[in-house]
VOMARGU-50842 format. One record per residue (C-alpha): x, y negated, z. Coordinates in steps of 0.001 Angstrom, whole numbers, padded with zeros to 6 digits, always signed. Layout:
N
XYZ;...
// end
This chain:
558
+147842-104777+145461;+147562-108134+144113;+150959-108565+141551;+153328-111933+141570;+153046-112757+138078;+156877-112900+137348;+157485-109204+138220;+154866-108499+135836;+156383-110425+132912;+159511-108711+133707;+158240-105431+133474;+156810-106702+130105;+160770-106804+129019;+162203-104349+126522;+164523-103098+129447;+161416-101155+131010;+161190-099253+128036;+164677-097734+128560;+164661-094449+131115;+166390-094656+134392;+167326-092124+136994;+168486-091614+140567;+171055-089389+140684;+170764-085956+141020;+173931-083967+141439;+172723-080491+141408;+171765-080973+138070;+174729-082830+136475;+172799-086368+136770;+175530-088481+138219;+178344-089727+136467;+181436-088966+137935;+182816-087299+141302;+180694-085427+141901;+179929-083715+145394;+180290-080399+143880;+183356-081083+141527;+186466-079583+141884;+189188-080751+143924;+192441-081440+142080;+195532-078897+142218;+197458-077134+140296;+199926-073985+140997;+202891-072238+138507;+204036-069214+138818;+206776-067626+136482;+205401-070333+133713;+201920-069639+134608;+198865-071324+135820;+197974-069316+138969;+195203-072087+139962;+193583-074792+138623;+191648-077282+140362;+190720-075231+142899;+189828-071792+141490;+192452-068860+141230;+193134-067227+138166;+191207-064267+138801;+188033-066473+138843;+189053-068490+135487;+186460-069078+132941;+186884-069663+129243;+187696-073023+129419;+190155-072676+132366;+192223-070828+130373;+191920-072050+127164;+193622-075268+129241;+195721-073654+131443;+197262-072096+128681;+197405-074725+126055;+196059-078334+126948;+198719-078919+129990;+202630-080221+130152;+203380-077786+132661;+207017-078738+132796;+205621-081858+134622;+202501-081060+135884;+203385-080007+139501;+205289-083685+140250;+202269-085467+138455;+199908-083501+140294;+201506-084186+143848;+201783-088190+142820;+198739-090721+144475;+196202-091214+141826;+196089-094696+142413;+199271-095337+141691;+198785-093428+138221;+195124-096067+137861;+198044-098655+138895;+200440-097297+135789;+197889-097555+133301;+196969-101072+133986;+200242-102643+134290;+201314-104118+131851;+205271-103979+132894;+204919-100012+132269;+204985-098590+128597;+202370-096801+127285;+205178-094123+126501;+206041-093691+130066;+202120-093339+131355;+201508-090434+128494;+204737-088976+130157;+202229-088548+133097;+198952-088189+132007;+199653-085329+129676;+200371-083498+132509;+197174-084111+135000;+194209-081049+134887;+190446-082401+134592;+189816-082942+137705;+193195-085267+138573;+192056-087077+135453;+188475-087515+136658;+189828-088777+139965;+192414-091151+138272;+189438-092876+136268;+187464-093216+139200;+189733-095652+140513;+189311-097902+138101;+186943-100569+137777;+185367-101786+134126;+187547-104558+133663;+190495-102511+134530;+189679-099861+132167;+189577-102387+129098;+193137-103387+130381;+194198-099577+130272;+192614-099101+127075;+193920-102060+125282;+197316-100401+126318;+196499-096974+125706;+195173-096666+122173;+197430-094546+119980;+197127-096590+117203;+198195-100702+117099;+195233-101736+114674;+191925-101067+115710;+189311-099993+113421;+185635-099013+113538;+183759-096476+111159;+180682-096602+109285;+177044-094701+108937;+175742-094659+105245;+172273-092698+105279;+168907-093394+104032;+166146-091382+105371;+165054-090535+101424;+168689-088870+100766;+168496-091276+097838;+171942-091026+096157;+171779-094237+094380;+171508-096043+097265;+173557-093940+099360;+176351-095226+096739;+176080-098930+096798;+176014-099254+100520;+179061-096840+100753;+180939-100007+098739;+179096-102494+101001;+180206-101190+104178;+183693-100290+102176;+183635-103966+101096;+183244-105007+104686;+186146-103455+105996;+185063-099880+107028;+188132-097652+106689;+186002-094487+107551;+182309-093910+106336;+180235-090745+107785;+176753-090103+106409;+174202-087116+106487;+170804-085951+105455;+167242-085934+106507;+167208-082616+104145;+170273-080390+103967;+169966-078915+100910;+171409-082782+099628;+173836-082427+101327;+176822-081958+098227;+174493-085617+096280;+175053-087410+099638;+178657-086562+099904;+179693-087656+096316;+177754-090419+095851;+179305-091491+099362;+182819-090440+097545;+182488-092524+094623;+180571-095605+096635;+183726-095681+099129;+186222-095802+096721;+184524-098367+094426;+184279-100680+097516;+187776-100691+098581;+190401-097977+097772;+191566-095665+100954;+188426-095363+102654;+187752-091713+104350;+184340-090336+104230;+182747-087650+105244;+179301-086333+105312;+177991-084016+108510;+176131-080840+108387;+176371-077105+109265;+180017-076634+109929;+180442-073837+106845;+178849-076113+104197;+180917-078841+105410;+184049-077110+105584;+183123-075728+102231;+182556-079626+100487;+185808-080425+102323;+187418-077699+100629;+185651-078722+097287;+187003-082550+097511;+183774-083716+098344;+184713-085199+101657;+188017-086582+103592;+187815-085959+107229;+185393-084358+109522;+184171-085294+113053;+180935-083316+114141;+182669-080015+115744;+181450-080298+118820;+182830-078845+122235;+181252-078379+125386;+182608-078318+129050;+181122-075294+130063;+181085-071346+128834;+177067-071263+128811;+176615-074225+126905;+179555-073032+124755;+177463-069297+124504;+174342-071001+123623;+176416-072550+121058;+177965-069286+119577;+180964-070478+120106;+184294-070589+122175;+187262-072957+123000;+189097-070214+120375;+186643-070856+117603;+186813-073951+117667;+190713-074118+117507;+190231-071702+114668;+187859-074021+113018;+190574-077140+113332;+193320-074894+111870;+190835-074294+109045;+190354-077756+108275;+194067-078905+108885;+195616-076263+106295;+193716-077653+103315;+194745-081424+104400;+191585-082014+105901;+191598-084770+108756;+189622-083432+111582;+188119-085111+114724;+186321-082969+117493;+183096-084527+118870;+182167-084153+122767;+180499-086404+125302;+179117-087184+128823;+175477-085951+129070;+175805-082423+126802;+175663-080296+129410;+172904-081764+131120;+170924-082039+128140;+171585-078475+127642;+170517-077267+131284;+174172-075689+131846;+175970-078583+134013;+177323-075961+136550;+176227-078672+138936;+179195-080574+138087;+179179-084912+137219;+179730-085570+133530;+183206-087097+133294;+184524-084019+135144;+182793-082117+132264;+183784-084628+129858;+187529-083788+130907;+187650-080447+130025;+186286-081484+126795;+189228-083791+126141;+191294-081225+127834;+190224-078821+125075;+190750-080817+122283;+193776-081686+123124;+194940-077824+123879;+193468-077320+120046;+196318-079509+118502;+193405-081545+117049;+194273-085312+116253;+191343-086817+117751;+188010-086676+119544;+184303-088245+118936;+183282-089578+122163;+181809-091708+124174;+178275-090494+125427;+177789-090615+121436;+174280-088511+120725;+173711-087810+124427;+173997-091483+126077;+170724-091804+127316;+171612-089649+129829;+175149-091357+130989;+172952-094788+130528;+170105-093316+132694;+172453-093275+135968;+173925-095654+138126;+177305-096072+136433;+177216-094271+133312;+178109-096639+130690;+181378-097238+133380;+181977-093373+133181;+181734-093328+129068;+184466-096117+128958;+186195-093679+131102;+186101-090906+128840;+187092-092847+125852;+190236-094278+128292;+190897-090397+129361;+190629-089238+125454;+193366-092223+124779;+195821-090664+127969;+195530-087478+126286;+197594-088829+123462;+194638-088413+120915;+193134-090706+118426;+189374-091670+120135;+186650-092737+118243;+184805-094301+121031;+180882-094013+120330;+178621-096972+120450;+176736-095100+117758;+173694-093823+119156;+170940-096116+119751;+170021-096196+123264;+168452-099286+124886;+165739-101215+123216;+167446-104220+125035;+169559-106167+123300;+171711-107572+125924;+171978-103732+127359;+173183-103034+123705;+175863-105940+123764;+177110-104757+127303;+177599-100739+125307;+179700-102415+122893;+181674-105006+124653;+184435-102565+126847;+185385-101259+123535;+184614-104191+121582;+187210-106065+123513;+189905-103688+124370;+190330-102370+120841;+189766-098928+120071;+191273-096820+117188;+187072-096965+116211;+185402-099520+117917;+182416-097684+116834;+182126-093846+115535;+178708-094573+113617;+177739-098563+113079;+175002-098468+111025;+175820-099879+108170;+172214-099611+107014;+168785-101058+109091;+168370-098348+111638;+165006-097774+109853;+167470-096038+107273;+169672-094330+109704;+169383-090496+109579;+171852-090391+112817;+168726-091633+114209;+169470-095147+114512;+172823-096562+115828;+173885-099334+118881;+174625-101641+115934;+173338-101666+112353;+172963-103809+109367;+171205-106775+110984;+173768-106927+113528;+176075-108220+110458;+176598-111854+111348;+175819-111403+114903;+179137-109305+115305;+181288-111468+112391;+180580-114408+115361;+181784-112467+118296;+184758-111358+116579;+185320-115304+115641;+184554-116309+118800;+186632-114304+120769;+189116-113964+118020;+189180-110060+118338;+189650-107756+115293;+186417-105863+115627;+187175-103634+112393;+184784-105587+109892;+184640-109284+108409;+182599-111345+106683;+182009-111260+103369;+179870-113096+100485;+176687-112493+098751;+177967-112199+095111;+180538-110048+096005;+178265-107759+097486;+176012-107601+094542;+178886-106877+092245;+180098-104018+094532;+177146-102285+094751;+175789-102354+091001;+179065-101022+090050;+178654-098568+092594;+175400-097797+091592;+176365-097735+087937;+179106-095502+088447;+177504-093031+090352;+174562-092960+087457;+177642-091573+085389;+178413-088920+087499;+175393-087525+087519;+175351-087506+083845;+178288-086255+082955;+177760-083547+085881;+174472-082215+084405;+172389-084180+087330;+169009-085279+087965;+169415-088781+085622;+169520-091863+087812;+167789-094653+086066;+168773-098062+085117;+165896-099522+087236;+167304-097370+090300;+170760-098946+089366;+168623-102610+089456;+166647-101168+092559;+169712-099812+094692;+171842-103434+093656;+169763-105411+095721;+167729-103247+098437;+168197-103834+102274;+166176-100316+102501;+165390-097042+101116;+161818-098729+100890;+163061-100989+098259;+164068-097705+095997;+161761-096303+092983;+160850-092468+094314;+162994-089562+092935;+162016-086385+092182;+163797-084441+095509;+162500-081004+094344;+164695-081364+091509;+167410-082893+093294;+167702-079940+096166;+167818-077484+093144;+170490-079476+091443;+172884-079943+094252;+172520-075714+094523;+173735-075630+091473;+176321-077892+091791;+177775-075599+094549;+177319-072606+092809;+178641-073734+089912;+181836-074025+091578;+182266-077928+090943;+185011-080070+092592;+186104-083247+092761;+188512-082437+089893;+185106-082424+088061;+184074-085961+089662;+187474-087693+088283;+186878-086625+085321;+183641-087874+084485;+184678-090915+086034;+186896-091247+083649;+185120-090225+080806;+182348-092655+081554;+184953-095801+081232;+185185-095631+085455;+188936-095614+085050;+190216-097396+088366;+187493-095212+090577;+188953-091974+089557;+192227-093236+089890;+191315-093362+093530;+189413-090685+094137;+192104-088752+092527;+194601-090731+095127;+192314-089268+097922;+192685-085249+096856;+196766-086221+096251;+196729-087424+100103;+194856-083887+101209;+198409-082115+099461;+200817-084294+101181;+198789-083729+104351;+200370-087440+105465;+197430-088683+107670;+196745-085360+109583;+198096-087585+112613;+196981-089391+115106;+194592-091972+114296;+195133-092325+110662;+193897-094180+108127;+194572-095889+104650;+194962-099810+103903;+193827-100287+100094;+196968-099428+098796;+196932-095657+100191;+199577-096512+102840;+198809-094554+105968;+198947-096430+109079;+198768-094323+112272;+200000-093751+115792;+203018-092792+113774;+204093-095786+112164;+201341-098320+113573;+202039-097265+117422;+200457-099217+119970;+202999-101450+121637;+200600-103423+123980;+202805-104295+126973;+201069-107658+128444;+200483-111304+126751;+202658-112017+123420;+202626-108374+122743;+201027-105545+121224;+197849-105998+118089;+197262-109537+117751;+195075-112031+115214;+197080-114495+115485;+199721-112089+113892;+197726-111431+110998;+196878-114647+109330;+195254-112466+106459;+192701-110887+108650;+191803-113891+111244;+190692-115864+108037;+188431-113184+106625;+187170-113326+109931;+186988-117186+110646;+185381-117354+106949;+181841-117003+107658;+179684-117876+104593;+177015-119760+106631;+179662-121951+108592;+179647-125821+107646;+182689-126659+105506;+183495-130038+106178;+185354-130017+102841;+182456-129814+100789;+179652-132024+102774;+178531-135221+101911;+178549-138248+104524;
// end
């Protein structure tokens, strides 16, 4: 067949090398209500779920009664559950009806109301819900720090970049997982040299990172990951139980603790039951929530090609992240993974959450090139610096970062770099050079770095665990080594894990170790005039107006 000659420069496009699908509900490939989902009900009997969502007791699975038991206000949940679901859509949107008096309500749907509730609402209307709905006033976002060479040094300096930037939370990993103890300190120190209060975390096997928790290595956790139905939960090893068991492990050594789900799981798994992926997604949230655990990962996050292969999936993840905010729980809202190598498809990933506010705008923005991001690459990274400084100036929305200058930067991170070198020495490490120091200052990539010797690094950070070494250990060569005002913080940071203080909702730390959370930072969004606003914090609208590369009329010459 002859070809017109502007379909074939559109299929040129970078949008043809994304992966589409028709929907294919057997197998879990559409994105919500599903033919085969459950229809909505509820029954109590003597204070106890009977049926939910269509399927008797008797015929309960692991998850049914892992919610039935624990994730559902069942003081309420009859009246909710016998109440038009449009009118509920209708609650969260308007803006004449508190955000107190919706939870009051939503706490009390099952998955399936939840699902149907969501479906009612358009795109648009679900930024409106979750500008409302957020737990906490002040959105954030949170930060990846990897390198694909594990390379401490620079693993170090970009932690006080991205720290220096705004990031209240940084998350990094390994390409090898025997560095995984180097990674997490050098992130450590790096954070806290950037800007005091900042939360890391580093994300491996769930026992080593419990175990680096424990050790002071790390702040908060996010990667425990829960599944919407019993196989995929089996293939896992795992239960709803487990996974409660594993939160209460974290919690009682003041370790802030996110669970991580997401639409696609299942289907990438092979275990969809048939079901659509917010209906699975639900009785993810629904879990979480039934765990006492103060927030959720989601968002699609490492499965959104699969939500972004189907006619409205990226609709459906908003969704989830708006059903993980009526759960009451703090929502780091994905736009992590890469997923589209169109840049415009990227934008429209970002923008629902991007503009509503979210308590993370991102869970994972690279704050390295993607080249360097072990997560295997992220929605946004490093080069998407100024692009997102403007859209936060143009639309004068707090997008979690701002702008800041070159020199500053390059002080940061060689005192980053510098003081990370004296960790390692005064811990008995692999030495870290003074031309690494020079090397990780002023690299964009891992590429930029002198080579290491990784044999000897892997062995070292063995020994570093078996040695029984803490962060105790970390302050004090800090310390020792003349880096006075960085142990002082990281010292703040193991203080915080005894008062236990931001185990809520949504917290983190301003520079000055104050927590702010759904606590005492609760969203009060309640139409115009009200709720988060820039205009209400002078500070942080002229970080963000301040754009190094913007003419100052001040300073030109006519």
């Amino acid at each position: 067949m002859k070809r017109q000659k502007r379909f074939e420069e559109l299929e040129k496009r970078p949008i043809h090398e994304d992966g589409f699908v028709k929907e294919w509900p057997d197998e879990g490939l559409i994105a919500m209500m599903g033919p085969n989902d459950p229809k909505p009900s509820i029954k109590i009997e003597n204070g106890v779920v009977t049926e939910l969502d269509s399927k008797k007791r008797d015929d309960f699975d692991l998850i049914d009664m892992y919610i039935a038991t624990y994730g559902i206000d069942l003081k309420n949940a009859e009246k909710v559950m016998a109440m038009d679901s449009i009118k509920i859509a209708n609650m969260l949107v308007d803006p004449n009806v508190s955000r107190k008096e919706v939870i009051n309500v939503t706490l009390a749907l099952t998955p399936a109301k939840a699902e149907e509730v969501i479906s009612k609402l358009n795109f648009g209307e679900m930024i409106m819900a979750s500008q409302k709905m957020r737990p906490r006033r002040t959105p954030a976002t949170q930060a990846h720090v990897t390198n694909i060479r594990d390379n401490p040094v620079l693993i170090a300096a970009d932690a006080a970049d991205a720290a220096e930037r705004g990031f209240p939370e940084q998350e990094t990993t390994t390409a090898v997982a025997r560095y995984a103890p180097l990674n997490a300190i050098a992130l450590l120190v790096g954070s806290q040299t950037g800007r005091p209060g900042v939360l890391t975390q580093c994300s491996v096997e769930e026992a080593l990172e419990l175990n680096m928790g424990m050790k002071g290595f790390t702040g908060y956790a996010e990667t425990i990951s829960v599944y919407g139905t019993d196989q995929v939960f089996t293939d896992g090893d795992d239960t709803p139980w487990s996974k409660g068991f594993l939160a209460s492990c974290y919690a009682s050594r003041g370790l802030k603790m996110r669970f991580t789900s997401g639409s696609g799981s299942e289907a990438m798994m092979g275990n969809t039951e048939g079901k659509s992926m917010l209906y699975l997604e639900a009785r993810c949230i629904f879990i979480t929530k039934a765990s006492g655990v103060q927030g959720l990962q989601n968002g699609g996050v490492s499965c959104i090609g699969i939500p972004g292969a189907v006619p409205s999936g990226i609709r459906s993840v908003m969704g989830e992240n708006l059903l993980c905010m009526m759960m009451d729980i703090e929502c780091a809202s994905g736009n992590d993974q890469a997923f589209s190598h169109s840049d415009m498809r990227r934008t429209e990933r970002l923008l629902g959450q991007f503009i509503a506010g979210t308590d993370y705008v991102s869970s994972g923005y690279s704050s390295t090139p993607n080249y360097d991001n072990t997560f295997a690459g992220s929605n946004t990274d490093a080069m998407d610096y100024d692009d997102y400084y403007i859209m936060e100036r143009d639309l004068m929305i707090n997008g979690g970062i701002h702008p800041v200058d070159e020199a500053t930067i390059i002080k940061v991170r060689n005192k980053a770099a510098k003081a990370v070198q004296a960790v390692f020495e005064e811990l008995g490490l692999p030495k870290i050079t003074d031309e690494e120091v020079e090397a990780a200052t002023y690299a964009n990539t891992s590429k930029d770095m002198p080579d290491r010797n990784m044999v000897e690094d892997m062995k070292a950070a063995e020994d570093l665990l078996n040695r029984g070494v803490t962060a105790v250990d970390i302050v004090k060569a800090l310390y020792e080594s003349g880096f006075k005002d960085i142990a002082t913080e990281v010292l703040n940071l193991q203080k915080q894990k005894v008062c236990g203080d931001f185990l809520q909702t949504s917290a983190i730390f301003d520079k000055d170790w104050n927590v702010i959370s759904a606590v005492n930072n609760p969203n009060d969004y309640q139409g115009p005039g009200t709720g988060y606003r820039l205009d209400e914090d002078p500070e942080e609208w002229e970080r963000i107006k301040d754009v190094p590369f913007a003419l100052d009329p001040g300073h030109m010459k006519f």
